[in-house]
Structure formats: structure tokens, C-alpha cells
C-alpha positions as CSV (number, residue, x, y, z in Angstrom):
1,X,99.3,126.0,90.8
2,X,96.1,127.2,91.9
3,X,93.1,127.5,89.7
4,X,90.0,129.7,90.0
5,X,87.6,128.2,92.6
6,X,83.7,128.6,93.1
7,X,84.8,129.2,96.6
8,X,86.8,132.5,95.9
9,X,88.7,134.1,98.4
10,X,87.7,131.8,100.7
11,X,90.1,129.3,99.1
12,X,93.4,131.2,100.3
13,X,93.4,130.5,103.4
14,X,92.7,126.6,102.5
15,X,95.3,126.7,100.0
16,X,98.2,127.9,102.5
17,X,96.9,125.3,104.6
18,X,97.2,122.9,102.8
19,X,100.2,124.1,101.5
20,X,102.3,124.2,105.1
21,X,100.9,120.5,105.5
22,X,102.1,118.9,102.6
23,X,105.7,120.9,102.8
24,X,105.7,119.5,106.3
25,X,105.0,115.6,105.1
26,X,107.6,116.0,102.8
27,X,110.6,116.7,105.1
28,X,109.3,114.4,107.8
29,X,109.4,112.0,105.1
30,X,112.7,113.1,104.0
31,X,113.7,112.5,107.4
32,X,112.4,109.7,108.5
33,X,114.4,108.0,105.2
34,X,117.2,109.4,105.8
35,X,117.3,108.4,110.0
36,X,120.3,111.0,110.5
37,X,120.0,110.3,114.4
38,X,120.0,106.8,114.0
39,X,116.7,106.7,116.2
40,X,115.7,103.5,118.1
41,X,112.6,101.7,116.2
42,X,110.6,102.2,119.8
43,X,110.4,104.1,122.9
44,X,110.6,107.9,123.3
45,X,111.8,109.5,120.1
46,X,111.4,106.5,117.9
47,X,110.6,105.9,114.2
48,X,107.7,104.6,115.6
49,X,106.7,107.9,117.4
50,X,107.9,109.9,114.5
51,X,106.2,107.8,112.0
52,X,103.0,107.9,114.0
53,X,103.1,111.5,114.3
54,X,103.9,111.6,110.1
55,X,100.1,109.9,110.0
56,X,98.7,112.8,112.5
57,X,99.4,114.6,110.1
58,X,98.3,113.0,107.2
59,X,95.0,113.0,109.2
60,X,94.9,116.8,109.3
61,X,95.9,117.1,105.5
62,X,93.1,114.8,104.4
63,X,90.7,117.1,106.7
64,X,91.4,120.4,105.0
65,X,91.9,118.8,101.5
66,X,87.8,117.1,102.2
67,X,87.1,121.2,103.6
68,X,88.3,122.6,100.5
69,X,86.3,120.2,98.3
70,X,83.1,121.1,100.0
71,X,83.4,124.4,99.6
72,X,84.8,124.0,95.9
73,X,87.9,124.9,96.5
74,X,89.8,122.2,94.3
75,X,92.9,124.4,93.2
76,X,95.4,123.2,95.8
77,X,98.7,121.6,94.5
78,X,98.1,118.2,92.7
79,X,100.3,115.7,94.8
80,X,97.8,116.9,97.7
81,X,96.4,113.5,98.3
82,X,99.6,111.4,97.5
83,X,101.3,113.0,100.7
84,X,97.2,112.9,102.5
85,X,97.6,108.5,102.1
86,X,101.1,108.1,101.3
87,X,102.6,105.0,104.1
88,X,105.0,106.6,106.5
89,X,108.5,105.3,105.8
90,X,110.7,103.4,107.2
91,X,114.9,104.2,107.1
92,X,116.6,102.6,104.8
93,X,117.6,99.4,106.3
94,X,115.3,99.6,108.9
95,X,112.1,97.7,108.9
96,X,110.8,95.8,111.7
């Protein structure tokens, strides 16, 4: 839930942001558990390459969430940061 921010309406745009990101890390991770097309631990289209791509992400997520603390914008949704450093899974049964 967002709260009031010193940053005002410059905070929306943050928010949404921020937002798409984390909705995003959640279904990759979702995905990348789940392995529905049983995807080879290497090469092209890999957990490897999708699990690499789940940190890109991260990346960008901990980028806007440091952005909206600087400009006091600290009203995005609390598991924010889990999904900014959470280690991108493995499938089940699939480690290397």
C-alpha cells in the first residue's frame, strides 16, 4: 500500500515501476520453480540464461527502489527488496 511521500507526485511513476518489476520477479520465479519446459541447465534457453536474466532484473529493481529512496519516495510495496536480493531459483530437482 502506498503511503504519503515527501516526493509527491513524483512518486507514481516510481511506484508503478517498481510495481511491474517486482510482479515480473515473481512469475519468473514462479517459473523458473516450476521448469514446465523442462529447460536444459545450459546453452540457449537454459535455467542458467533465464536465471541470469531473473538477476538483470533484480539489478534494475534495486535501481528504482535506491531512486525512490532519494527522492523520499519510501511508499512502494513492502516485499520490494526481498524480490530486489532474493537468489534466483533453481527447479525443483534441479541443482547443479
Amino acid at each position: 500500500m502506498e503511503k504519503e511521500c515527501e516526493g509527491g507526485d513524483d512518486c507514481k511513476p516510481l511506484y508503478a515501476k517498481i510495481t511491474i518489476r517486482v510482479n515480473e520477479l515473481k512469475k519468473r520465479y514462479s517459473d523458473l520453480l516450476i521448469d514446465k519446459g523442462d529447460l536444459p541447465m545450459t546453452g540457449r534457453m537454459s535455467i542458467e540464461g533465464h536465471r541470469r536474466q531473473f538477476r538483470n532484473m533484480q539489478v534494475n529493481l534495486r535501481k528504482l527502489l535506491k531512486e525512490a529512496d532519494a527522492k523520499g519516495c519510501t511508499g512502494y510495496q513492502q516485499d520490494a527488496w526481498h524480490w530486489a536480493t532474493i537468489e534466483a531459483p533453481y527447479p525443483q530437482g534441479k541443482r547443479p
